[in-house]
N, C-alpha and C positions, 0 to 999 in steps of 0.2 A: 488522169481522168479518162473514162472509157465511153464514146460517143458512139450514139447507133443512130443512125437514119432508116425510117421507112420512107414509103411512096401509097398515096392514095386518094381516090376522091371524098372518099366518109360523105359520103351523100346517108340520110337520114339516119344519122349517128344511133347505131344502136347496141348494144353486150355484147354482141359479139367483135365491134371495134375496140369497144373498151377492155375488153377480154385483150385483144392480140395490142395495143397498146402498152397494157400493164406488163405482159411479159416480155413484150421488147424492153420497158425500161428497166424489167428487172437483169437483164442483160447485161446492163453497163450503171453509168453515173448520169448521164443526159441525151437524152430523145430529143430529138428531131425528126419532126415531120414533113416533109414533103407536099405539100396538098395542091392538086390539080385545078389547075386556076380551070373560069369555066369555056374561053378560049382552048386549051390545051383537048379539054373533053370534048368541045365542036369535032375536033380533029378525029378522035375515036368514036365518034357516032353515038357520045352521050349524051344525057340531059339529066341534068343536077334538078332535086325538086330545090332546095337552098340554093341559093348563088355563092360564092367561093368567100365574100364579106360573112355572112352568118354562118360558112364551114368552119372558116379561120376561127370565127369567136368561139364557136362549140369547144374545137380543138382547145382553144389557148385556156379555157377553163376548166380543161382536165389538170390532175395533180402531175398525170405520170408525164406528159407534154411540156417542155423544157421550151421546144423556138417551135416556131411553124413557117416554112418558105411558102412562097409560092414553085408549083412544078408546070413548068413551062411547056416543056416537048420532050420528048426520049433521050435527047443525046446529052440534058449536063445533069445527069448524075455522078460521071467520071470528076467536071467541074464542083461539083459540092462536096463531093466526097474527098475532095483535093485543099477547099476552102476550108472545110469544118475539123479536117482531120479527124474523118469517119473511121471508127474501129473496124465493126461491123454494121453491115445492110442487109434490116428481117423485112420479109416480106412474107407473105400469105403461098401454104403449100400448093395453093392451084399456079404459082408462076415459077415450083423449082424448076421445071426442064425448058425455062422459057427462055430463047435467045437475049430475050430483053433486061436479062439479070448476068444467067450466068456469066458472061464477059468481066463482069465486076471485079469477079476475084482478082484479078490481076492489083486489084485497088484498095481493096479490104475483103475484109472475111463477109462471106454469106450466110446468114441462117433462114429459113423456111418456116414457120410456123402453121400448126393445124389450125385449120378455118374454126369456126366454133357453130357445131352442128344445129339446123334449122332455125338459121338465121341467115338474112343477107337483107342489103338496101333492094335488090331487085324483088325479095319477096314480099319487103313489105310495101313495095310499090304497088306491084300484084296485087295487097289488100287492100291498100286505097281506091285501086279503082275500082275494085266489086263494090264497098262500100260505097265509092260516089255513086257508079250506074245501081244500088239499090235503090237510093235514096232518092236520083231523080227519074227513078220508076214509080214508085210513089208519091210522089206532087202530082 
């Protein structure tokens, strides 16, 4: 059996996760997700519009979504990836040249996958808040 782990917050799940999902699991046999509890995101100067209970459930109700961890802080990917007996670790092409992967190899194979064009949770963040400040322009 061939196991892939990614890493992510999937904050306001949308096609373009579900896009890079599918083809991680088309990958292997069982996906694993990683998902950044909302402690780990304080750390990186995030904010979840979900909190990491309604991430998990989105996740766990996709087909191609096999387990869903929680992802803690940076440094136990080596530790899951050690636990799960991770084949390969896909992640999104904006972190191939990123310290914070490449080291992996050492532990599994890495693949990259292309982001899936005009889409992101940052842009549809973006939308909501024009939509809120329209809407409480008009009351």
């Amino acid at each position: 059996m061939k196991v892939i782990i990614t890493y992510g917050t999937f904050d306001l799940l949308h096609y373009g996760h579900i896009r890079l999902l599918k083809r991680a699991r088309e990958l292997g046999d069982y996906l694993i997700v990683g998902l950044s509890t909302d402690e780990f995101n304080e750390t990186k100067g995030k904010t979840s519009y979900y909190n990491y209970e309604i991430r998990k459930e989105m996740l766990e109700a996709l087909k191609y979504v096999d387990k869903v961890i929680p992802e803690k802080n940076w440094e136990q990917k080596p530790g899951d990836i050690q636990k799960y007996k991770v084949d390969t670790l896909v992640m999104g092409s904006d972190w191939e040249n990123s310290d914070r992967f490449t080291y992996l190899q050492e532990y599994c194979n890495l693949t990259f996958l292309s982001r899936t064009h005009g889409i992101s949770s940052t842009l549809l963040k973006g939308n909501l808040i024009k939509e809120e400040s329209k809407e409480t322009a008009t009351v």
